[in-house]
Phi, psi and omega in degrees: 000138168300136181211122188282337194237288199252158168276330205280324190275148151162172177315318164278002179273149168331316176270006172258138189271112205288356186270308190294332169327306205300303215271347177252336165302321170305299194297289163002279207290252183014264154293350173228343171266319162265322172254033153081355197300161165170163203247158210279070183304317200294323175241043184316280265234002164289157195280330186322328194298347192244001173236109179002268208310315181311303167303301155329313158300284180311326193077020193199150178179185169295136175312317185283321180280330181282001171275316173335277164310338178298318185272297185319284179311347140287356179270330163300318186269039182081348182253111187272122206206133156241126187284139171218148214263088150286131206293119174070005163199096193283161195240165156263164146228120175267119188298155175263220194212102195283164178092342168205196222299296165328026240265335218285162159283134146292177174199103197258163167239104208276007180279330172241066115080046167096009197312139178247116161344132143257175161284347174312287171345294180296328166310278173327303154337276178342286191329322206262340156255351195226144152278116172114168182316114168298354182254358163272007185290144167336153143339108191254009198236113139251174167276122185279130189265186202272015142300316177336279181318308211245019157297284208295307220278298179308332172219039127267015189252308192326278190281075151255303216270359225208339141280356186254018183044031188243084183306303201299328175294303200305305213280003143319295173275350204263314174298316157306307171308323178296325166327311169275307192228077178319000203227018163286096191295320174313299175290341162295287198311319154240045174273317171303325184287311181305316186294336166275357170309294222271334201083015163279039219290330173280344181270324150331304209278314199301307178323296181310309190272307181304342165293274185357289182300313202265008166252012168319099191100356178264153183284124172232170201244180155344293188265341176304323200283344174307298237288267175332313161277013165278327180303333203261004163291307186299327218242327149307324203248000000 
C-alpha cells in the first residue's frame, strides 16, 4: 500500500481502521486528483488563499481554508473529520476508535494533496516553528474549534494584508478579532499601530496607552520589552 508521508501510516497497518483509510483515500482522489485542489506554495501570502469563495474558484490555498474545504466535503460524504490548529501548519484528523484494534487517528495534511502524518512527521513540522524540544511542547494535535478556526483564518489574512502594506485591509481584520476575543492584548496593540499607520492618531493613541497600561507588569521577554519602547515612542510623538 501506498503511504505519503510515513512508512508508519498506511493501509496495512494494523491500528487503522482499513474502511477509513479507504474513505479518506477516496476523498484524496477526489479533491486533489479530479478537482484539482492544491495548495498555492508560488503565492503563500496572497490573501485570496484565505478567503473561501476565492479557494474555490481558484483551486488554490493555505493548509487551513483546503482543510476546510477538506472537513466540509468530507462531512457531505459522510466522513467525520476535524481540524487541528497545530502550530504554523494547520491539519485534519480522522479519529481512530479508541478501545479497540483500530485506535490510531490519521492525520492529513490537505495542504500537500492529503499527504497522511505519523507523530514523527508532526513532531518534525513542530520543529521548524518552535524553540527548544519538540517533545516538551504542550498537546499539539488538539481539536480546533470553529472559534479557533475563523480565529486563525483572520489572521492569517491580517499579516497577508500587512506585508502587502495594505493597512486599511489588516485594520479591517484586526477588528473582527477583536470581535471573537476583546481581551487579545496583541490585537489591541496592533490595531493602534495600523491605525498610526492609517493617520489615525487618536484611535491610535487610545488603543496604544490601553495596551500599555494593561500590559503593565507583565513578564516580557526581550523583544517584547524591545516592543514596548517602540510604542511608548509611538504614544509620545
Amino acid at each position: 500500500f501506498k503511504c505519503d508521508w510515513s512508512s508508519d501510516v498506511c493501509s496495512s497497518d494494523l491500528h487503522v481502521d482499513p474502511q477509513a483509510f479507504q474513505k479518506v483515500s477516496a476523498l484524496n482522489r477526489y479533491l486533489f486528483e479530479e478537482e484539482g485542489f492544491a495548495g498555492n506554495v508560488a503565492e503563500y501570502d496572497d490573501p485570496r488563499n484565505s478567503f473561501l469563495n476565492e479557494v474555490l474558484d481558484r483551486r488554490k490555498g493555505i493548509p487551513i481554508t483546503l482543510a476546510l474545504v477538506y472537513i466540509e466535503v468530507g462531512r457531505r460524504a459522510g466522513i467525520e473529520l476535524e481540524g487541528i490548529n497545530f502550530p504554523g501548519h494547520f491539519l485534519v484528523r480522522h479519529r481512530g476508535v479508541p478501545g479497540t484494534q483500530y485506535s490510531r487517528d490519521l492525520i492529513i495534511d490537505a495542504h500537500h494533496g492529503g499527504a497522511l502524518l505519523s507523530e514523527q512527521v508532526c513532531r518534525d513540522l513542530l520543529t521548524r516553528h518552535i524553540e527548544g524540544d519538540a517533545a516538551d511542547a504542550p498537546p499539539l494535535l488538539a481539536h480546533a474549534t470553529k472559534r479557533q478556526i475563523l480565529a486563525r483564518m483572520l489572521l492569517n489574512l491580517k499579516r497577508a494584508y500587512v506585508r502587502l502594506h495594505s493597512f486599511q485591509q489588516a485594520h479591517d481584520v484586526t477588528e473582527l478579532l477583536l470581535a471573537i476575543e476583546p481581551t487579545a492584548l496583541t490585537e489591541l496593540r496592533d490595531r493602534g499601530l495600523l491605525a498610526y499607520h492609517l493617520h489615525d492618531f487618536p484611535s491610535a493613541l487610545r488603543d496604544l496607552q490601553t495596551y500599555l497600561q494593561l500590559s503593565k507588569g507583565m513578564d516580557l521577554d526581550e523583544g517584547e520589552r524591545d516592543e514596548h519602547a517602540r510604542i511608548w515612542e509611538h504614544v509620545k510623538t
